[in-house]
N, C-alpha and C positions, 0 to 999 in steps of 0.2 A: 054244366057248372062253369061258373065265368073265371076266366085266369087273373091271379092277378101281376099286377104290374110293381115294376120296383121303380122306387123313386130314387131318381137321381141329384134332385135336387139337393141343394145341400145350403145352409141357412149360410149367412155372410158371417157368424160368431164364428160359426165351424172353418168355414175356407179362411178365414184370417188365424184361426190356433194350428189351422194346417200348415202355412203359409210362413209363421215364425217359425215352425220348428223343419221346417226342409231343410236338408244338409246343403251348407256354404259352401265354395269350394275356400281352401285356403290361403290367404294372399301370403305373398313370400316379400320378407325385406327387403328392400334396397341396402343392400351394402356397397358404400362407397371406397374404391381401393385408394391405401393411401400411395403416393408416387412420393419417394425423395430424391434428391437431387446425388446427394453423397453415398448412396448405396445402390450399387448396379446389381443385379444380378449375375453371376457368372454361368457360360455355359456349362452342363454337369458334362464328366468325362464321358466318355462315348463308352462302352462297353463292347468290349472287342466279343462277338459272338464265336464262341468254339462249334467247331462244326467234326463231329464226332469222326472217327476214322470209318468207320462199315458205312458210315452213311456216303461218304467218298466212294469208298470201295465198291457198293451195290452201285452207285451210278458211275462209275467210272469200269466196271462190268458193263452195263448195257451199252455204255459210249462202244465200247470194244468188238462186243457184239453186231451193232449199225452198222463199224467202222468194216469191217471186216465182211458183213452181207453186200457191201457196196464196195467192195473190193478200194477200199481208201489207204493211202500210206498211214502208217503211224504205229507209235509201238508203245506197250502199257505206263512209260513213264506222262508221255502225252496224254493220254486216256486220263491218267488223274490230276492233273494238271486241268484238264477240262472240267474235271468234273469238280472240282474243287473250285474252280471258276463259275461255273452254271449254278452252284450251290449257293456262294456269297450272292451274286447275281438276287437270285430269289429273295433270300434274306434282305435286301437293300443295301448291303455295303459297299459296295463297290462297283 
């Protein structure tokens, strides 16, 4: 029994009704910004980040702990002091 064959051809009516309706992508405006002379922008206030007490505390624990496995001077006011440093550090303040 002879197989048959699909035709793939497809008429030039068809490929051009295909061809209008394929998805666009979408062009996006040009929006021109406007600049005036008389009005600056001002820097916004900086937002001073609070940095929680435990969260000192638990790294200012492990400072302690280091300090101490490596037989280092120092005593737990230093410990938070560092770690209160290491912490802004991260955050970018300072």
């Amino acid at each position: 029994m002879p197989r048959k064959t699909k035709d793939n051809s497809k008429s030039s009516a068809e490929e051009t009704a295909l061809n209008d309706h394929a998805a666009k992508p979408a062009t996006k405006k040009a929006s021109s910004p406007r600049k005036t002379a008389s009005r600056k922008k001002s820097a916004p206030p900086k937002a001073t980040t609070h940095i929680s007490d435990e969260a000192i505390r638990t790294r200012a624990y492990f400072i302690a702990e280091q300090r101490e496995r490596m037989s280092l001077p120092g005593d737990a006011d230093s410990d938070w002091l560092e770690a209160r440093r290491q912490l802004l550090a991260e955050l970018g303040e300072r």
